[in-house]
C-alpha positions as CSV (number, residue, x, y, z in Angstrom):
1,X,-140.9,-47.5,77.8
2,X,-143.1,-45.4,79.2
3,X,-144.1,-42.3,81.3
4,X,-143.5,-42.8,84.9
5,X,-147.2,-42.9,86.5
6,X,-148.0,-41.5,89.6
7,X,-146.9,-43.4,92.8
8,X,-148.2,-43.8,96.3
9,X,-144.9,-45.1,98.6
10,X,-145.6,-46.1,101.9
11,X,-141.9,-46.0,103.5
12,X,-141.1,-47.6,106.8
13,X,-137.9,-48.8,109.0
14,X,-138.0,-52.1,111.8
15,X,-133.7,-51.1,111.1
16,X,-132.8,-47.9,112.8
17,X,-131.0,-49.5,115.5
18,X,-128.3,-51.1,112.9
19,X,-126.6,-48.3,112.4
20,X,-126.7,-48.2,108.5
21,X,-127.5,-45.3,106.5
22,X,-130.7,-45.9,104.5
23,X,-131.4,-43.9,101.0
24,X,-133.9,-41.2,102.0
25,X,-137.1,-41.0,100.9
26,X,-136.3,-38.9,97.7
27,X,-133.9,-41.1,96.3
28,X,-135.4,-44.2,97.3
29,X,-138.7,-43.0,95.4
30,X,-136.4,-42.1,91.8
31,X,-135.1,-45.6,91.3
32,X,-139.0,-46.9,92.1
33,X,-139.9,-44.4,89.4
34,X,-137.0,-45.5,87.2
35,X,-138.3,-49.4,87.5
36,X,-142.2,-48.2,86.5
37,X,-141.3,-46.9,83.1
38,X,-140.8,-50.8,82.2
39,X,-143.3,-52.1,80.0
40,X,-145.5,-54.4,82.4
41,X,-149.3,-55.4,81.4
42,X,-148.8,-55.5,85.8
43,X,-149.8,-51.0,85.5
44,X,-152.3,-50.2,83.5
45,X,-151.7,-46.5,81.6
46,X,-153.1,-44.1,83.7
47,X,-153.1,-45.9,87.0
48,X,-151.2,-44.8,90.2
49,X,-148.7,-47.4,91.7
50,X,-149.0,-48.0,95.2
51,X,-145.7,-50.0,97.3
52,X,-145.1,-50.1,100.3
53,X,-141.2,-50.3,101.2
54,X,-140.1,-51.7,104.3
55,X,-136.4,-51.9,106.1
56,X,-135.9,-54.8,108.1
57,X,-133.1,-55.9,110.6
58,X,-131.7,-59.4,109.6
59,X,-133.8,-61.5,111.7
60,X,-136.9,-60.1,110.4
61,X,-135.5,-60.7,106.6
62,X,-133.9,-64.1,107.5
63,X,-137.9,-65.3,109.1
64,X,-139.3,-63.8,106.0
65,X,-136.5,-65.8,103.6
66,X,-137.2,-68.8,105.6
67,X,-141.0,-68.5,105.3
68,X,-141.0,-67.6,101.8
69,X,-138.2,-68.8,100.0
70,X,-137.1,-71.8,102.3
71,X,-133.6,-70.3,103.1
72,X,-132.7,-69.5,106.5
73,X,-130.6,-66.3,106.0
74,X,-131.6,-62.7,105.8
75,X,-131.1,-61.8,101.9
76,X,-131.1,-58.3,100.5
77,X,-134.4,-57.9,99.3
78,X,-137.7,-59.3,98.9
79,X,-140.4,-58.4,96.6
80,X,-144.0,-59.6,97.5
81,X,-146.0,-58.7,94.6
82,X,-150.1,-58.1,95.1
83,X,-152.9,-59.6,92.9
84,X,-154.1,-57.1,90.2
85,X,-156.9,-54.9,91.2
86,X,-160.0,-54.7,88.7
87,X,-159.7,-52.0,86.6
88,X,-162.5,-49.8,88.3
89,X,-160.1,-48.3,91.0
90,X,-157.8,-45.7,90.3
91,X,-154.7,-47.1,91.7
92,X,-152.5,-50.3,91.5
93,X,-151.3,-52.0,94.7
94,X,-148.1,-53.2,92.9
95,X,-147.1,-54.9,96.2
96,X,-144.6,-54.7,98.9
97,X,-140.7,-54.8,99.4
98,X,-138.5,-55.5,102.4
99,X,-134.7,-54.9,102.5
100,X,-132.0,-55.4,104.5
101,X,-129.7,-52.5,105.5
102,X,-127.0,-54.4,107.4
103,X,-127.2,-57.0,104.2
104,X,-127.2,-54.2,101.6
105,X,-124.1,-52.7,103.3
106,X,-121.8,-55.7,103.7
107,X,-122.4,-56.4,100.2
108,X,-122.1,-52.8,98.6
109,X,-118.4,-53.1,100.7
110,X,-117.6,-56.6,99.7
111,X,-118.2,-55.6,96.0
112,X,-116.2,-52.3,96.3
113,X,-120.4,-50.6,95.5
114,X,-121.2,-47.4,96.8
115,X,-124.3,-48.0,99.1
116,X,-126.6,-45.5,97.7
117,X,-125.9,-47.1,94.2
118,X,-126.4,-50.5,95.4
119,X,-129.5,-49.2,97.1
120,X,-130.7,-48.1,93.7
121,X,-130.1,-51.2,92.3
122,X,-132.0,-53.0,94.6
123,X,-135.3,-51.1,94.6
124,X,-135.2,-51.2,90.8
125,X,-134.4,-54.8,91.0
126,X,-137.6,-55.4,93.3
127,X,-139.5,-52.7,91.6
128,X,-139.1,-55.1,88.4
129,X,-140.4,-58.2,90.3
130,X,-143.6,-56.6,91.4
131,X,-144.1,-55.9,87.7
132,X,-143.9,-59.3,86.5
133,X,-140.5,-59.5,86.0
134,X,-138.5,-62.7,86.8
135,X,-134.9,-64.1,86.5
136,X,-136.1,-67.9,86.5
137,X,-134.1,-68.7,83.6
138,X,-131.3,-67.0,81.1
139,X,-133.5,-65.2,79.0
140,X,-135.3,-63.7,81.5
141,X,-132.4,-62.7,83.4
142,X,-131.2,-60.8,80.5
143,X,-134.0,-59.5,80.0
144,X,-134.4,-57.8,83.8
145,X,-130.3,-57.1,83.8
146,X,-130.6,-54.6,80.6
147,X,-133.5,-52.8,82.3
148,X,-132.0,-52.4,85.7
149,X,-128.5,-51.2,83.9
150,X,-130.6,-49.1,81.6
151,X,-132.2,-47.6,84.9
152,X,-129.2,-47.4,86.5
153,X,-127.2,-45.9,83.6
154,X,-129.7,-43.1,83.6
155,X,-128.9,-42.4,87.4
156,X,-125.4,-42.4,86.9
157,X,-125.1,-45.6,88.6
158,X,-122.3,-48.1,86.7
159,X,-123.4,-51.4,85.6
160,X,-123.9,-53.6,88.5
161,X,-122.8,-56.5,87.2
162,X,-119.4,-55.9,85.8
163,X,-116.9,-57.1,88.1
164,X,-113.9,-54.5,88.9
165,X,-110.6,-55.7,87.6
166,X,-108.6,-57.3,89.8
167,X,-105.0,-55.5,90.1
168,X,-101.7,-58.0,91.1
């Protein structure tokens, strides 16, 4: 792994009006942080990562599923990742990220999550995707799921993707 570089986060909410907390800007910029320290030929050493974080209401994240991913549904998240820069500037526009709050919360509650934690999860999740990684196949999905548990571990935050045990 290694250091965390420098990072530029451009922070902005279409979701106010929802009603559902969002992480603030501190915590929201640790589990980016967390994500950068994966190795990634995406950052060059000594670069500054720039993303831009954006929380949508569910129509906005169902258009953007729809014109992206061909499913008409909002999702959780959504990672847009940008073209490498050449090496002359300073900074790396990694990319951008929308998530859904109202999503984000019925999930963390249907999964028995605390919303800050799933929260985490998520930006490291699409933190990961702007850095090349990908959950295409098995491998690679192992691969991303032991960073984002590493991350997460290192935040206190349980592994995600061990179900709770279901008491009769």
């Amino acid at each position: 792994m290694r250091a965390r570089p420098a990072l530029i986060l451009h922070i902005s909410s279409d979701a106010l009006g929802e009603g559902v907390p969002l992480p603030s800007r501190m915590q929201a910029r640790r589990a980016i942080l967390a994500a950068l320290q994966a190795p990634s030929p995406r950052l060059e050493a000594g670069r500054c990562a720039e993303i831009s974080l954006r929380f949508v209401d569910n129509a906005a994240m169902a258009a953007l599923n729809a014109a992206f991913r061909g499913k008409d549904a909002p999702t959780n998240c959504l990672s847009f990742p940008q073209p490498s820069l050449p090496a002359i500037f300073r900074r790396d526009l990694l990319g951008d990220m929308a998530v859904a709050p109202a999503v984000v919360a019925r999930e963390a509650a249907e999964q028995g999550k605390g919303l800050l934690d799933h929260y985490r999860h998520l930006l490291i999740h699409s933190t990961l995707h702007l850095l090349g990684y990908d959950h295409q196949n098995e491998a690679e999905a192992a691969e991303m799921e032991a960073l984002e548990c590493r991350f997460l571990a290192e935040m206190g935050v349980a592994d995600p993707y061990v179900q709770p045990a279901v008491h009769e």
